[in-house]
C-alpha angles and dihedrals in degrees: 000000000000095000091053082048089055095050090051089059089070094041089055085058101052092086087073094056117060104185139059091243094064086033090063095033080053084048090052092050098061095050092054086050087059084047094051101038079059088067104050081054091042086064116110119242115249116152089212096053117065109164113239109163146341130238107209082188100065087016089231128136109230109229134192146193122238095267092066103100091237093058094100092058096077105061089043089062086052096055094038091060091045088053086049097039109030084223099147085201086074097047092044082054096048095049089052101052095036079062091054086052091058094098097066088071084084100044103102090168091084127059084204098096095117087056096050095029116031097039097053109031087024085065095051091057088069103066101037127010101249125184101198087054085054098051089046091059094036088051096046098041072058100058092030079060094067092066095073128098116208099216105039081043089215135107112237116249118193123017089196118093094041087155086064108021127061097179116358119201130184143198093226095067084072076087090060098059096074090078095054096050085055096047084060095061095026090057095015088227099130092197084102091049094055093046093052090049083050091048091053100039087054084045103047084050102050120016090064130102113207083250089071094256134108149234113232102213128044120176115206119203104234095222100048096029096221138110121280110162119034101182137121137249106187097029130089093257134334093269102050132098105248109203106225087041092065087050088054096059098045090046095046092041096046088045090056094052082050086064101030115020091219105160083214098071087043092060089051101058087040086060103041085045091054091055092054106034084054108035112132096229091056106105116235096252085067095248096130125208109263086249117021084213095056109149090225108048115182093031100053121114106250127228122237090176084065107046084041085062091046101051094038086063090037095075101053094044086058093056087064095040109032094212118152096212095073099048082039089066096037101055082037089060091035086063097036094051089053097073128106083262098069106015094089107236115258095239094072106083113214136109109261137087116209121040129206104059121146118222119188113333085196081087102034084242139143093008114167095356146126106272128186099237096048080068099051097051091045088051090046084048092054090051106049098044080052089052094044081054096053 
């Protein structure tokens, strides 16, 4: 059932190609996705060495250990390509490295939880009802918990700077809230889910420019509990749009109307959707800048992980909204990706997909490379559109 499911995932794209030529160049794609989804099962186990991204400069695959906030991607590819494929291998793999990830459910010095955990044992949920997988997200949104300060209603992000920063905050931790919805109905303690509506609600007051953007750091004072830095740290200048962080904030917004239909959280991530669907530096195949502020624009590296991010929350956003504009990018950046420009080759052997994501331009890393989580968003991507089609 899955594989025919998989086929029909294609089929459903062959409306936006009118001639045999695309449609074999669409074929072609698919079986260099097969080639490449070998590759991510063909690398060895080592529960130090996650991949996260490659460097075609030194030729060298950057690994990490758990810890690193991108471990949990991996085995979510893994058991997003055994959900596309019905390929048990990939299933057998992902169970094998989510266990490496367990420990994480104890490190209380990090807010990305929802990135390690959820994305790798919440995954596994999905395919058999395992105890052991419950108690391991119930256990981190826990500890995650222990990250939020009442008064300020945020959870703390970074624990690094502390000689600029009093109470840093991210867009990025939108993402992490996921896990602590699910802890609620997994445990049926709705204390998570409190601290995630109080997360998003500090959040949704605060982190958003009158243009619909956002800023991707604030910085509270912890005495008087308000912001008093709004700047970036991954993007081009505190002013600027950076990319990922716009998905970010789609993604996490159209997640929390998922758990709470509140029509707040739905505007939001209309909003924030329109600035970026209708930005004047995106190029027209969908594949944004990594910052839409990039002093160099054309001539900016783009950012699949991003676009990844945005047409994966597209699509559910779409299913509340029915408007045609969203699915319309999505299955646009779904085409466009899956072109010998972003499908990595199948001679190169690493295990990634899509090449031409940009990491943190703070140091100057992971520009313009393949990135784990560029993978993950573009695989969700693949699957809902597949679902909205059924």
């Amino acid at each position: 059932m899955k594989i025919n499911s998989f086929k029909l995932f294609f089929i459903s794209l062959s409306f936006l190609v009118s001639c045999n030529t695309e449609k074999k160049e669409e074929f072609h794609a698919h079986a260099e996705l097969e080639k490449r989804y070998q590759k991510l099962l063909d690398y060895p186990l080592d529960s130090l060495a996650f991949p996260r991204s490659y460097s075609h400069e030194s030729k060298q695959i950057k690994k990490v250990p758990s810890k690193d906030w991108t471990s949990g991607f991996f085995a979510g590819n893994l058991w997003q390509i055994y959900e596309l494929t019905g390929n048990e291998a990939y299933k057998e793999r992902a169970q094998l490295w989510t266990v490496f990830i367990e420990k994480e459910k104890f490190n209380d010095r990090t807010h990305d939880m929802g990135f390690k955990v959820f994305n790798s044992f919440g995954q596994g949920l999905k395919f058999e009802d395992n105890q052991a997988y419950k108690d391991v997200i119930v256990k981190s949104a826990q500890i995650l918990s222990s990250r939020f300060n009442e008064k300020i209603g945020s959870i703390r992000s970074w624990d690094f700077n502390r000689d600029k920063w009093q109470f840093p905050v991210i867009i990025d931790n939108m993402m992490n809230l996921e896990l602590l919805f699910e802890a609620t109905i997994i445990s049926g303690d709705s204390t998570y889910h409190k601290i995630a509506v109080t997360h998003a609600n500090t959040t949704l007051k605060n982190h958003f420019r009158p243009n619909g953007s956002t800023w991707h750091v604030l910085d509270y004072d912890t005495i008087a509990h308000q912001p008093r830095l709004k700047v970036t740290h991954q993007g081009v200048a505190d002013n600027s749009s950076w990319a990922r962080g716009q998905g970010w904030a789609i993604y996490g917004y159209t997640m929390a109307y998922r758990y709470t239909k509140d029509e707040k959280y739905l505007n939001r991530a209309k909003a924030t959707a329109a600035f970026f669907l209708n930005h004047k530096n995106l190029p027209e195949d969908g594949i944004p800048y990594w910052d839409f502020d990039a002093p160099n624009i054309p001539n900016e590296s783009r950012d699949v992980s991003a676009g990844a991010i945005v047409a994966s929350a597209l699509i559910e956003l779409y299913r509340y909204t029915n408007d045609e504009t969203y699915i319309n990018y999505s299955k646009k950046f779904l085409k466009n990706v899956q072109t010998a420009d972003y499908i990595l080759s199948s001679d190169i052997d690493i295990p990634f997909i899509l090449d031409h994501s940009f990491g943190d331009w703070s140091k100057r890393s992971e520009m313009n490379e393949p990135i784990v989580y560029g993978d993950y968003y573009f695989l969700e991507a693949l699957l809902r559109l597949n679902a909205l089609e059924n």
